[in-house]
N, C-alpha and C positions, 0 to 999 in steps of 0.2 A: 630732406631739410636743406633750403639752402645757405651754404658755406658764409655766404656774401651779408648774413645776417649775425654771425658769431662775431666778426668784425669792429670793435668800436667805431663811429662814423670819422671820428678823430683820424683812425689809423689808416682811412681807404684812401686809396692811391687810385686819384683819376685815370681812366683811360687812356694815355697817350702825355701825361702829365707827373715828373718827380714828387710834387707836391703834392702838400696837406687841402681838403677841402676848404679850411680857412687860412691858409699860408700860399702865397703863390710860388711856383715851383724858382724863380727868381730868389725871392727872398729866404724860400728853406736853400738853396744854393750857398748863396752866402752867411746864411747863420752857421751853419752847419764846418763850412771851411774857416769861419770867424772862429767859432770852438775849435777847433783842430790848431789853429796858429794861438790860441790862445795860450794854448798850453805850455809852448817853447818861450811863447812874449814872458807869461806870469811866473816862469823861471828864470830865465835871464833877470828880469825884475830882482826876485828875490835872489837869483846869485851875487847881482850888484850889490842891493841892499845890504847883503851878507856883511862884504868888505868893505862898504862904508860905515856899520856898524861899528867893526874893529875897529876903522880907525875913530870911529866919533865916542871909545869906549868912556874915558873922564869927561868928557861933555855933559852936560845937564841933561835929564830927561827929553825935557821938553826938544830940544835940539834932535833927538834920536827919533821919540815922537814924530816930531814934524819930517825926518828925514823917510820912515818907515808910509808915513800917509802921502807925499809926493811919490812914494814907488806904490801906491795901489792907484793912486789917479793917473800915474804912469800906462798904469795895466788896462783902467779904463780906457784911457784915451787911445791907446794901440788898439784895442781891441773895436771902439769905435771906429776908427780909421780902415780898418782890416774889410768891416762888413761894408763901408760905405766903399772901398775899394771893389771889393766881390759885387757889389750891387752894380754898381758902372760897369764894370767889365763884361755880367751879364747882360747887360742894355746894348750896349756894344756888338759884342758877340750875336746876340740875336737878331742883331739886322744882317752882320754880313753873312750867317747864315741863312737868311732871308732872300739875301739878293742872289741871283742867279752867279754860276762860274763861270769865265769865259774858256776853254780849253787851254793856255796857255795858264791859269791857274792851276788845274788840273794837273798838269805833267807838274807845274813846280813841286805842288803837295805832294805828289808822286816821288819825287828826287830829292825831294827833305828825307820820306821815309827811306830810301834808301838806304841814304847816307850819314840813319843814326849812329849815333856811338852808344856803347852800352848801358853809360849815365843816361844816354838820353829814353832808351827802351825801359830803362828802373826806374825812371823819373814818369816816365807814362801810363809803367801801368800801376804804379803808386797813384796816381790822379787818378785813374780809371776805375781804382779797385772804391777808392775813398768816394767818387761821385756818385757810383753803384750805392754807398752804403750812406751818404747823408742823410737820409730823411730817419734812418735809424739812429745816425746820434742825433740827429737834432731831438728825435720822440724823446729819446734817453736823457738827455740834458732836460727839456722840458718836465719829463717825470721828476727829475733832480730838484729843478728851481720849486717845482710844487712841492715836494717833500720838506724840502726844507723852509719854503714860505709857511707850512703849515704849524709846524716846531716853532714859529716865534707866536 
């Protein structure tokens, strides 16, 4: 039997391609890293929100209301921004990966690696480890948004 049919068509992973058969591997990119900064944004949000609470406590509803809906369109907008940022960056990135090195590129990248510092080696393979695993949460988020579209 083959393996490649146990598969939902959703979940196969093109040949030589991060991405979803209907998602291009650009766009699971940044959805994927969208979600992951998401989460730090839609905290901070609510950490502010916290202490603007406290101090808006004798204020009218409405007031607190309104303050509470300007920090989830807060959260929206960051998180717009985030993927529209990941989105360019991959457009970018894939041309000068496109374009041929000259050797004097070469030694440079060569003499960056060198000369990381330990933040820098944590900070890389923390990208490394998360780019390896996007298309996993992007699925996982997707399963989410549908779970819960289906509850209303």
């Amino acid at each position: 039997m083959n393996s490649a049919l146990l598969i939902p068509l959703f979940l196969r992973i093109p040949a030589g391609q991060e991405g979803f058969g209907f998602l291009p591997a650009p766009v699971v990119h940044a959805l994927g890293w969208t979600v992951l900064h998401s989460l730090w944004q839609g905290a901070l949000a609510a950490l502010l929100l916290a202490f603007l609470l406290l101090a808006l406590q004798r204020q009218k509803a409405q007031v607190r209301y309104a303050a509470a809906v300007v920090a989830q369109l807060t959260v929206l907008v960051a998180a717009l921004t985030t993927f529209t940022l990941y989105l360019r960056w991959d457009a970018k990135t894939a041309v000068q990966i496109a374009a041929p090195q000259t050797m004097a590129q070469v030694q440079e990248t060569l003499s960056r690696a060198v000369a990381e510092t330990p933040w820098e080696t944590w900070q890389q393979q923390f990208t490394l480890y998360f780019d390896r695993h996007l298309p996993l949460i992007v699925t996982l988020w997707l399963v989410g948004v549908l779970v819960f579209s289906l509850r209303l």
